[in-house]
C-alpha positions as CSV (number, residue, x, y, z in Angstrom):
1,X,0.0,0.0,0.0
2,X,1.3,3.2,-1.4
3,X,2.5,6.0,1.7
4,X,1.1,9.4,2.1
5,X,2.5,12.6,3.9
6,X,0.2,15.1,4.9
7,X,1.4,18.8,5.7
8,X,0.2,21.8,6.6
9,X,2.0,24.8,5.0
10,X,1.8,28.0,6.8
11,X,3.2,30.8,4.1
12,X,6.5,32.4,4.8
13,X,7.0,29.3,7.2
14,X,8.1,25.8,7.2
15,X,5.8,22.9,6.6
16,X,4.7,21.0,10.0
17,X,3.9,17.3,8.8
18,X,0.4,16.3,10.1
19,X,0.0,12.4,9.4
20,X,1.3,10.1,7.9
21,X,-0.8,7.2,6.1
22,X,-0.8,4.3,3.8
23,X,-3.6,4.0,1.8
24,X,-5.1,1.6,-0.4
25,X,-5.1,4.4,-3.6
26,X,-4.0,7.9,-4.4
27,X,-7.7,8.2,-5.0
28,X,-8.9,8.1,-1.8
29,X,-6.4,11.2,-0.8
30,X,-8.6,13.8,-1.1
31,X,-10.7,12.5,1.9
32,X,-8.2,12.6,4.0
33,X,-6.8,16.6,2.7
34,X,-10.5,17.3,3.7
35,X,-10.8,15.9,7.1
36,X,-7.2,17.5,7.7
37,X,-8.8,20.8,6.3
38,X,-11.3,20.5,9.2
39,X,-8.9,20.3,11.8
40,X,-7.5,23.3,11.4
41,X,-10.2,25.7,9.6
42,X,-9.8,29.3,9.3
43,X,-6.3,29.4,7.9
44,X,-6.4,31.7,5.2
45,X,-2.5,31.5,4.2
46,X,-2.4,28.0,5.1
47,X,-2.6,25.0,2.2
48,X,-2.7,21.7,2.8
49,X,0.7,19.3,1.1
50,X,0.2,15.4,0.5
51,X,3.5,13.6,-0.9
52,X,3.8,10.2,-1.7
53,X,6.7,7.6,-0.5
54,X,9.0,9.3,-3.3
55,X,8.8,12.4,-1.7
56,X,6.6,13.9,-5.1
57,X,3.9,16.2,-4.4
58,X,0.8,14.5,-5.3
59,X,-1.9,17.1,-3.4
60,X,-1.0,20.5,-2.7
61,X,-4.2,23.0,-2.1
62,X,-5.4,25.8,0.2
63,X,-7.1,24.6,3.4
64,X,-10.3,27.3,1.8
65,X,-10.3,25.1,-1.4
66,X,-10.7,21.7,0.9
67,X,-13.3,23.2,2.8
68,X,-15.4,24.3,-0.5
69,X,-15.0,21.0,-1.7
70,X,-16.6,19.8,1.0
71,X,-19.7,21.7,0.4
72,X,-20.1,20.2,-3.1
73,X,-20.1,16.6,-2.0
74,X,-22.8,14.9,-3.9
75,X,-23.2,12.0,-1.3
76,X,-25.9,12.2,1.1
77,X,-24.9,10.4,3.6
78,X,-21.2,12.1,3.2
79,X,-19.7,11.7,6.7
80,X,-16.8,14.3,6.7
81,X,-20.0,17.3,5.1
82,X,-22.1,16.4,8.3
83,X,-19.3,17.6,10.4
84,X,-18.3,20.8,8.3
85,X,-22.3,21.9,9.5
């Protein structure tokens, strides 16, 4: 199973390294850069890093962009959008 690095990027400082996971797929990422972008809401200047086993960034958005994402979820029984509320 492939490994995953999740940071959190504060601009104009160094990246603080948040998890670490293995995952089944790359796909399933994005859950994971949204439930992260929970945790620490409200950062403005902060984005959100994932990089795989290679050290190759695979993810990199704004913690803003997560949380919007979340909105859009078509599921309805879409865990991680019950929480956002």
């Amino acid at each position: 199973m492939p490994l995953f690095t999740f940071e959190i990027v504060r601009r104009g400082n160094a990246s603080v390294v948040a998890q670490i996971l293995m995952l089944s797929e790359q796909q399933s990422v994005w859950c994971y850069v949204e439930a992260l972008a929970l945790r620490i809401q409200g950062g403005d200047k902060m984005s959100i890093r994932v990089k795989n086993a290679g050290a190759e960034t695979v993810v990199q958005t704004g913690v803003a962009t997560a949380l919007a994402s979340i909105k859009k979820c078509k599921r309805p029984d879409c865990p991680i959008q019950r929480d956002l509320e």
